[in-house]
N, C-alpha and C positions, 0 to 999 in steps of 0.2 A: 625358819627352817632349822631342826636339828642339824649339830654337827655329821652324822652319819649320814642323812639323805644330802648333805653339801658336797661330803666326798664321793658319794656315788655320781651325781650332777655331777662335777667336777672329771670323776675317774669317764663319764662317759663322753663329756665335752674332750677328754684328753684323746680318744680313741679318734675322735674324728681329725683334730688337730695332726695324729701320726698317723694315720692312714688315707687321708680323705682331703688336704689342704693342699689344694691347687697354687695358693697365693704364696706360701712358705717354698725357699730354693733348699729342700733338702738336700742331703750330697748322697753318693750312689747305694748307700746303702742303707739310706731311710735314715737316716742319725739326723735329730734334730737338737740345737743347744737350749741346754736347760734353760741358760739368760733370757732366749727370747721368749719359754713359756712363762719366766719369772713376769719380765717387764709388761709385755704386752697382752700375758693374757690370763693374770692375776693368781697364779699357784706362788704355793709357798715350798721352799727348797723341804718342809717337812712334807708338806703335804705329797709331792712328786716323790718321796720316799715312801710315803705309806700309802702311797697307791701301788705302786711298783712292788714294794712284798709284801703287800696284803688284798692284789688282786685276785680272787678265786680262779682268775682261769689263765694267772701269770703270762697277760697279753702285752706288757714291757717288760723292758733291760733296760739300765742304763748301761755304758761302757765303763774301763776301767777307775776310770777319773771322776765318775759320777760328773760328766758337763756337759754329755750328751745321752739323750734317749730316746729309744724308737719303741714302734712296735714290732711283736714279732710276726705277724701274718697279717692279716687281713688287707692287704694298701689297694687301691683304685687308681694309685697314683703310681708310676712304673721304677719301682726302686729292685733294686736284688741285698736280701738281707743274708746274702749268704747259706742257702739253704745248699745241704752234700744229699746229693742223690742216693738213697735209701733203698734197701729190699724191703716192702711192705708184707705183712701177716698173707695170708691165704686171702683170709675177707675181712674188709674193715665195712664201716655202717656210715649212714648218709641217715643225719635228722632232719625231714621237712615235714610241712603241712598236708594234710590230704587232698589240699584243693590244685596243690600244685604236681600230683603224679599222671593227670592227662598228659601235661608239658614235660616232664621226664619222662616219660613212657616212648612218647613222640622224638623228642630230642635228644634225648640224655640229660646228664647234670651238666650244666654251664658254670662259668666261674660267673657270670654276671659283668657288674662291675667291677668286681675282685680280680686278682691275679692268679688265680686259683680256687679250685674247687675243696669246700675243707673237708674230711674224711673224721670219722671216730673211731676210737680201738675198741670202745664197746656198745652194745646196743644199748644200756642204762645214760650212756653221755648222747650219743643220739637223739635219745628221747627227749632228752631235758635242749638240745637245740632245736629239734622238729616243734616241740611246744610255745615256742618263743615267738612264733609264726603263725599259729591256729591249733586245728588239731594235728596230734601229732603222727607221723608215719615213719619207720623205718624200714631203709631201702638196703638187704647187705649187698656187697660189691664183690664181685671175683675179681681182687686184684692179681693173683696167680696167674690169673689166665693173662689178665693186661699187662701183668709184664713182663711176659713171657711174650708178648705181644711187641714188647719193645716199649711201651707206656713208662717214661720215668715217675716217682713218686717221691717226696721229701718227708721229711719229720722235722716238725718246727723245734724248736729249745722248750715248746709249752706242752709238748706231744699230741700237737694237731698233724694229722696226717694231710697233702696236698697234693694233686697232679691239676693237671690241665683242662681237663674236663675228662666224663665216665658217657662212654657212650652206651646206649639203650639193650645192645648185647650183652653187656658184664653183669648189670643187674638180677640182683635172686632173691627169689621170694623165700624170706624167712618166718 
Protein backbone atom coordinates (compact mmCIF):
# COMPACT_ATOMS: atom_id res chain seq x y z
CA UNK A 1 0.00 0.00 0.00
CA UNK A 2 1.27 3.47 -0.84
CA UNK A 3 2.08 5.76 1.92
CA UNK A 4 -0.88 8.10 0.79
CA UNK A 5 -3.69 5.46 0.40
CA UNK A 6 -2.17 4.39 4.40
CA UNK A 7 -3.09 7.72 5.53
CA UNK A 8 -6.37 8.09 3.99
CA UNK A 9 -7.03 4.24 5.66
CA UNK A 10 -5.74 5.55 8.54
CA UNK A 11 -7.35 9.35 8.52
CA UNK A 12 -10.65 7.26 7.97
CA UNK A 13 -10.17 4.65 10.65
CA UNK A 14 -9.40 7.93 12.79
CA UNK A 15 -12.92 9.31 12.09
CA UNK A 16 -14.69 6.28 13.42
CA UNK A 17 -12.45 6.06 16.48
CA UNK A 18 -13.56 9.99 17.32
CA UNK A 19 -16.94 9.80 16.45
CA UNK A 20 -18.29 6.34 16.60
CA UNK A 21 -16.25 4.36 19.48
CA UNK A 22 -18.67 3.11 21.94
CA UNK A 23 -15.71 1.16 23.83
CA UNK A 24 -13.37 4.37 24.35
CA UNK A 25 -14.66 6.69 27.83
CA UNK A 26 -14.34 10.01 26.08
CA UNK A 27 -14.64 12.99 28.53
CA UNK A 28 -17.70 15.49 27.65
CA UNK A 29 -16.36 17.10 25.06
CA UNK A 30 -15.32 14.35 22.53
CA UNK A 31 -11.52 14.85 23.53
CA UNK A 32 -9.68 11.77 23.25
CA UNK A 33 -5.85 11.20 24.26
CA UNK A 34 -3.43 10.97 21.71
CA UNK A 35 -1.48 7.97 23.91
CA UNK A 36 -4.24 5.86 23.45
CA UNK A 37 -4.50 6.35 19.48
CA UNK A 38 -0.53 5.99 19.73
CA UNK A 39 -0.53 2.67 21.80
CA UNK A 40 -3.43 0.93 20.86
CA UNK A 41 -4.36 1.68 17.72
CA UNK A 42 -1.11 2.05 15.86
CA UNK A 43 -0.80 6.09 14.57
CA UNK A 44 2.20 7.75 14.82
CA UNK A 45 2.35 11.17 16.85
CA UNK A 46 3.42 12.41 12.82
CA UNK A 47 0.99 10.80 11.33
CA UNK A 48 -2.12 12.36 13.83
CA UNK A 49 -0.41 15.71 12.87
CA UNK A 50 -0.76 15.25 9.19
CA UNK A 51 -3.97 14.02 9.31
CA UNK A 52 -5.13 16.97 11.41
CA UNK A 53 -3.67 19.78 8.94
CA UNK A 54 -3.94 18.16 5.91
CA UNK A 55 -7.42 16.84 6.24
CA UNK A 56 -9.47 18.37 3.27
CA UNK A 57 -12.52 18.91 5.30
CA UNK A 58 -10.58 19.89 8.67
CA UNK A 59 -12.76 17.13 10.53
CA UNK A 60 -10.01 17.33 13.70
CA UNK A 61 -8.44 19.57 16.42
CA UNK A 62 -6.20 18.77 18.57
CA UNK A 63 -6.13 20.97 21.98
CA UNK A 64 -3.68 23.24 23.05
CA UNK A 65 -1.20 20.74 24.27
CA UNK A 66 -1.41 18.57 21.13
CA UNK A 67 -2.45 15.32 23.86
CA UNK A 68 -5.78 15.31 23.02
CA UNK A 69 -7.95 15.13 19.80
CA UNK A 70 -11.52 14.99 18.69
CA UNK A 71 -13.44 15.51 16.01
CA UNK A 72 -15.28 18.42 15.20
CA UNK A 73 -18.87 17.18 14.12
CA UNK A 74 -19.95 14.14 13.14
CA UNK A 75 -20.18 11.92 16.72
CA UNK A 76 -23.17 9.04 17.30
CA UNK A 77 -21.85 8.99 20.42
CA UNK A 78 -23.26 11.85 22.81
CA UNK A 79 -20.58 14.28 23.51
CA UNK A 80 -21.11 18.33 23.23
CA UNK A 81 -17.90 19.88 21.42
CA UNK A 82 -18.77 23.05 22.35
CA UNK A 83 -20.79 24.38 19.53
CA UNK A 84 -22.29 28.57 20.16
CA UNK A 85 -25.52 28.85 18.67
CA UNK A 86 -25.34 30.67 15.37
CA UNK A 87 -27.61 32.92 13.02
CA UNK A 88 -27.53 30.84 9.77
CA UNK A 89 -27.48 32.43 6.13
CA UNK A 90 -31.13 32.81 4.67
CA UNK A 91 -30.57 29.06 2.92
CA UNK A 92 -28.02 26.82 3.32
CA UNK A 93 -27.89 23.26 1.11
CA UNK A 94 -28.43 19.67 2.02
CA UNK A 95 -26.19 17.14 -0.19
CA UNK A 96 -28.06 13.61 -0.69
CA UNK A 97 -28.77 10.83 -3.01
CA UNK A 98 -31.88 10.86 -5.19
CA UNK A 99 -32.90 7.75 -3.84
CA UNK A 100 -33.26 9.13 -0.55
CA UNK A 101 -35.76 12.31 -1.38
CA UNK A 102 -39.00 9.96 -1.02
CA UNK A 103 -37.88 9.78 2.80
CA UNK A 104 -37.11 13.62 3.07
CA UNK A 105 -40.00 14.62 1.35
CA UNK A 106 -42.06 12.43 3.85
CA UNK A 107 -40.00 13.07 6.93
CA UNK A 108 -37.70 15.73 6.72
CA UNK A 109 -33.78 15.47 7.26
CA UNK A 110 -33.01 13.34 10.23
CA UNK A 111 -29.76 13.44 11.92
CA UNK A 112 -29.67 9.65 11.67
CA UNK A 113 -27.19 8.23 13.81
CA UNK A 114 -25.50 11.58 14.02
CA UNK A 115 -26.14 14.30 16.61
CA UNK A 116 -27.13 16.45 13.95
CA UNK A 117 -28.08 17.18 10.72
CA UNK A 118 -25.02 18.66 8.53
CA UNK A 119 -25.91 21.71 6.42
CA UNK A 120 -23.60 23.36 3.35
CA UNK A 121 -22.89 27.12 2.76
CA UNK A 122 -22.98 26.24 -0.86
CA UNK A 123 -24.58 24.20 -3.38
CA UNK A 124 -20.95 23.11 -5.02
CA UNK A 125 -19.93 21.49 -1.32
CA UNK A 126 -23.47 19.82 -1.40
CA UNK A 127 -22.88 18.34 -4.39
CA UNK A 128 -19.76 16.76 -3.79
CA UNK A 129 -21.49 15.21 -0.13
CA UNK A 130 -24.83 14.21 -2.08
CA UNK A 131 -22.34 12.33 -4.42
CA UNK A 132 -20.64 10.29 -1.93
CA UNK A 133 -24.08 8.52 -1.46
CA UNK A 134 -25.22 7.87 -5.23
CA UNK A 135 -26.51 10.15 -7.38
CA UNK A 136 -26.40 13.31 -6.39
CA UNK A 137 -29.53 15.92 -5.24
CA UNK A 138 -29.50 19.24 -3.66
CA UNK A 139 -32.09 20.23 -1.21
CA UNK A 140 -31.81 24.25 -0.29
CA UNK A 141 -33.27 24.90 3.16
CA UNK A 142 -35.05 28.24 4.45
CA UNK A 143 -33.21 28.44 7.42
CA UNK A 144 -34.71 32.07 7.83
CA UNK A 145 -37.79 30.97 8.22
CA UNK A 146 -36.55 28.09 10.86
CA UNK A 147 -35.16 30.22 12.80
CA UNK A 148 -37.38 32.56 13.03
CA UNK A 149 -39.22 29.64 13.92
CA UNK A 150 -37.20 29.29 17.05
CA UNK A 151 -34.82 26.28 15.21
CA UNK A 152 -31.27 26.65 16.78
CA UNK A 153 -28.47 26.20 14.18
CA UNK A 154 -24.39 25.86 14.98
CA UNK A 155 -21.28 26.36 12.78
CA UNK A 156 -18.68 23.97 13.44
CA UNK A 157 -14.71 25.34 13.69
CA UNK A 158 -14.69 23.43 9.91
CA UNK A 159 -17.78 25.49 8.65
CA UNK A 160 -20.39 22.66 8.59
CA UNK A 161 -23.46 24.06 9.29
CA UNK A 162 -25.80 21.74 12.08
CA UNK A 163 -29.35 21.84 13.64
CA UNK A 164 -31.33 19.09 14.77
CA UNK A 165 -33.22 18.03 12.16
CA UNK A 166 -35.14 20.23 8.87
CA UNK A 167 -38.49 19.27 8.80
CA UNK A 168 -40.20 18.74 5.25
CA UNK A 169 -41.81 22.66 5.35
CA UNK A 170 -38.36 24.43 5.05
CA UNK A 171 -37.31 22.61 2.16
CA UNK A 172 -37.02 24.58 -1.44
CA UNK A 173 -36.60 23.69 -4.63
CA UNK A 174 -33.64 25.14 -6.12
Amino acid sequence: MTEEKDLIRKSKHLAFLLRHDTEYQFDEHGWRDVKDLIKNHGYTMAELEDIVANNDKQRYEFNTQHTKIRARQGHSINVDVELQETVPPDILYHGTATRFLPSIYDKGILSETRQYVHLSPTKEIATKVGSRHGKPYVLGIDCKRMASDGIKFYLSRNGVWLTKYVDPKYLLTI
